[in-house]
N, C-alpha and C positions, 0 to 999 in steps of 0.2 A: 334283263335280270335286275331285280331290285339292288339298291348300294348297300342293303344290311344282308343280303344272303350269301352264306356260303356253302361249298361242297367239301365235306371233308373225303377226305384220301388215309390212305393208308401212309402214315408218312409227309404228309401235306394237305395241301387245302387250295383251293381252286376258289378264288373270290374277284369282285371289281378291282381293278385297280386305281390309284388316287393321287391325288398329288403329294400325299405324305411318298410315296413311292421311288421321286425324282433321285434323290440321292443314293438311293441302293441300286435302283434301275441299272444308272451310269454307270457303278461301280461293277457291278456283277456281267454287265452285258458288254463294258471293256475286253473282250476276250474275239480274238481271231479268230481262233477256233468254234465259235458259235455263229459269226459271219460265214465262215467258210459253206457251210451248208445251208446259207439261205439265199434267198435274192438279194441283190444290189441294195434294194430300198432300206436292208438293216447296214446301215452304215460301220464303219469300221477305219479307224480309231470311232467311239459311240461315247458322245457327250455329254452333258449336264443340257443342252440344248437338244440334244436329239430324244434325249429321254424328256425332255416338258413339251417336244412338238408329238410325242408318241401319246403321251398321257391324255392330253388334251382330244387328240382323235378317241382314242380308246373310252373316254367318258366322254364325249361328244353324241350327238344326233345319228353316227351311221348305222349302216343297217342290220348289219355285223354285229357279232358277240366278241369279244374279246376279255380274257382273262388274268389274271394276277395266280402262278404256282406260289404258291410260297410255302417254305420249307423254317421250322423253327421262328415264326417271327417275321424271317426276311425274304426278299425277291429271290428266287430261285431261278425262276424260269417263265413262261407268257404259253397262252394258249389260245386260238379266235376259228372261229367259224367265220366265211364270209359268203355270201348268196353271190350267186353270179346272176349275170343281166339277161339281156335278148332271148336268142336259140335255148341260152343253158339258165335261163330262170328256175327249173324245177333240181338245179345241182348248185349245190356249196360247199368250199373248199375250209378242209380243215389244214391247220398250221399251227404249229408247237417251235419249242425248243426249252433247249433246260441247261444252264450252267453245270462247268465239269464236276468240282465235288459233289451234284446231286447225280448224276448221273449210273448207270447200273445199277439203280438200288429200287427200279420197279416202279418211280415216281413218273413217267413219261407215259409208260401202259395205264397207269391207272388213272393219268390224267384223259387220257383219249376216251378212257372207257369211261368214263364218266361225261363225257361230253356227248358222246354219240346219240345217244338219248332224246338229251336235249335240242340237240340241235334237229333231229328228225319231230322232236315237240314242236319246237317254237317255228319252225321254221316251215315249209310250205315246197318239201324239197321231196324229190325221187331217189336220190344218192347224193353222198358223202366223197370225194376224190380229194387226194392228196398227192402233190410230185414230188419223188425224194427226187434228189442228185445220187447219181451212185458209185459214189463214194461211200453214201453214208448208209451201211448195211443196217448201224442199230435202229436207225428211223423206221429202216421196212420190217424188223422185226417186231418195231412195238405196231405197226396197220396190223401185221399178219398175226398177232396177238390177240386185236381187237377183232378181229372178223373177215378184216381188209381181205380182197382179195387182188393182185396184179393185172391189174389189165392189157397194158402195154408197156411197151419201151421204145421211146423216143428217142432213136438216136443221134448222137453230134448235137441233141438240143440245147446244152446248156453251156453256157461261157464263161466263167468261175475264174477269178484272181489266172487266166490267162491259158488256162486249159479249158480243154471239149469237154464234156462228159454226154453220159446217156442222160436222160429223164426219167425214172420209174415212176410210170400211173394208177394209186392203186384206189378202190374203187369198194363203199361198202353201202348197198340198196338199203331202200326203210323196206324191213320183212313184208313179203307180199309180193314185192312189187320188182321183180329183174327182167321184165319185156318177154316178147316170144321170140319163136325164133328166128321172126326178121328185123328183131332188133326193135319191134316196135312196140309201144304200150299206149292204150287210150285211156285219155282223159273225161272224165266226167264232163 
């Protein structure tokens, strides 16, 4: 995505993220409660360090999209598509989150929705999967908003500040294309 475009939202705006970024990042992503339903790799206490090693990925060479929510002005929340390798080249994982006082107010769905798109554009994929931890019912409300559908449940997969939980895997095809019915779909 180019550094001058953005996606407005109802409420927000889905843009690059920058190094003006670093200090609202930290501040706003200080929050356990936005750790708690992700993976390890989002750190927790989350620093002025951790938000300039984030930034610099995020406007870096990967291969992946990753986004800037922002709400009034400031960092609200992050958003990224990531293409997966090997066997799963033709699927990439979306991943969100969004600070509490944005939270309930529609800005999480309509960030997804406006992504999905995209990411079936730019990218060179079959489907879209995301894992909540399930705990967190409003993550799978906002997939099943966008189209998501559940695919599985992983259970005992995950290991979170010292509890099991399940895995939810939900799962949303580029139109056309959900296999037959041995699961298989060819390629061009």
């Amino acid at each position: 995505m180019d550094a001058g475009i953005a996606i407005p939202l109802r409420g927000a705006t889905l843009r690059p993220w920058s190094e003006d970024d670093i200090p609202s990042l930290a501040r706003v992503t200080n929050d356990p409660d936005i750790a708690a339903t992700l993976r390890d790799g989002f750190p927790s206490p989350y620093t002025t360090g951790d938000a300039r090693r984030f930034i610099e990925l995020a406007t870096g060479p990967e291969p992946g999209l990753m986004l800037a929510i922002e709400v009034e002005g400031s960092v609200a929340g992050g958003i990224g598509i990531h293409p997966l390798t090997d066997v799963y080249r033709k699927t990439a994982e979306i991943g969100y989150w969004l600070a509490g006082p944005h939270r309930g107010r529609g800005i999480a769905t309509a960030a997804v929705g406006a992504l999905v798109p995209l990411a079936f554009a730019r990218f060179a994929i079959l489907r879209l999967q995301a894992g909540v931890f399930s705990n967190n019912p409003a993550s799978m409300r906002v997939l099943e908003k966008n189209g998501f559908i559940r695919e599985a449940v992983h259970q005992n997969a995950i290991v979170k500040n010292g509890v099991v939980m399940d895995e939810v895997l939900y799962v949303r095809f580029k139109k056309g294309e959900t296999g037959d019915q041995t699961g298989t779909t060819r390629l061009p």
